[in-house]
Structures are given as C-alpha cells and as structure tokens.
C-alpha positions as CSV (number, residue, x, y, z in Angstrom):
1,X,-14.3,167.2,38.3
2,X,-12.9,168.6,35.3
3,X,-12.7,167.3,31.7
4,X,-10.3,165.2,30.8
5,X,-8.0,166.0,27.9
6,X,-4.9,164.4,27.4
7,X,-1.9,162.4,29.2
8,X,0.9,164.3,30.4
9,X,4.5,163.4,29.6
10,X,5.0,162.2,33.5
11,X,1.6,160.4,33.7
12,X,2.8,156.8,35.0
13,X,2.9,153.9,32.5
14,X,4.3,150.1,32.3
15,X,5.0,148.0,29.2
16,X,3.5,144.6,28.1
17,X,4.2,142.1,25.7
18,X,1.6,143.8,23.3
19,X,1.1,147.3,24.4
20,X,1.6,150.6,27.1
21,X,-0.7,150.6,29.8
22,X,-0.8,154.1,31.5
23,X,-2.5,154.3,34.5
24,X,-4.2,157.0,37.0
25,X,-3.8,156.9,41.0
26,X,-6.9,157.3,43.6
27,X,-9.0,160.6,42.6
28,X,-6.5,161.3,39.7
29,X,-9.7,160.5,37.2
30,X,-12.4,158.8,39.2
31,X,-13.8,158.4,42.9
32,X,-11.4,156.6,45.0
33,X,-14.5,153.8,45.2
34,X,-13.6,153.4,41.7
35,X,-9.9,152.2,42.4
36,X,-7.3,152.6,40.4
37,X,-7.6,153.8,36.4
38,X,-6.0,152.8,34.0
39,X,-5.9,151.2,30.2
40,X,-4.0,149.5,27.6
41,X,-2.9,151.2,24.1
42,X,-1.7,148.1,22.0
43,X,1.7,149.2,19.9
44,X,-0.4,148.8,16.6
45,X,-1.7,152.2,17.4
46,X,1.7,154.1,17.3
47,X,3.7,154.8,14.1
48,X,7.3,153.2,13.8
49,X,8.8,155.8,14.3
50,X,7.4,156.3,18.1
51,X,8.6,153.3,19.2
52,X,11.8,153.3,18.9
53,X,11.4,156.2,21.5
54,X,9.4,154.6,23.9
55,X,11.4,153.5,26.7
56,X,10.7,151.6,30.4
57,X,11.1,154.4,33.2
58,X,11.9,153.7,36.5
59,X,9.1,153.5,38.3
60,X,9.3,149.7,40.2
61,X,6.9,148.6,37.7
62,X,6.9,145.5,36.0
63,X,4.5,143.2,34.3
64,X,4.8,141.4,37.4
65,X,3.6,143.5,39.9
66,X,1.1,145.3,37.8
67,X,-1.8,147.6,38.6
68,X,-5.1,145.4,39.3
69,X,-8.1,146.6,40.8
C-alpha cells in the first residue's frame, strides 16, 4: 500500500443536500473486505468562490442510488 496523499481531479464524487461525498472503489484505498471508501466534505469547508465551480458529473450517481456499504 502506499500513502495516501490527495484526490485526483477524476476521483468519483456525488452531491448531497449539505456536502460532496467522494468515494474510492474496491482496493482503490482499503482491502476489498473493507468495501467501498468513501466520505462526506460538508460545503462549509470550501470558500465561495469554489462553489460556484463545482458541478454534478455524469457518472449515474444520484443521492438516490448512493454508495452504501
């Protein structure tokens, strides 16, 4: 395993009501026992200013459908 750093700009995330929750597939960051990673940054963390750049991708995700372990 090696150390982990940062997020890349491709890493998969979703948006909620109150935050971004990026998540990490099977052996991405952890055993696959483990399941899948992942975490929520609430928007109070980000400035203004990042916001208004943060858009929904296209990845069939939706608040919905979420990633549970």
């Amino acid at each position: 395993w090696s150390v982990f750093q940062s997020i890349s700009e491709e890493q998969p995330f979703y948006l909620i009501e109150d935050g971004i929750v990026v998540y990490f597939g099977l052996y991405e960051i952890a055993p696959y026992t483990s399941g899948i990673r992942y975490f929520k940054i609430p928007y109070s963390l980000f400035p203004i200013r990042a916001l208004s750049r943060i858009t929904a991708r296209d990845s069939g995700l939706t608040e919905e459908n979420k990633v549970t372990n």
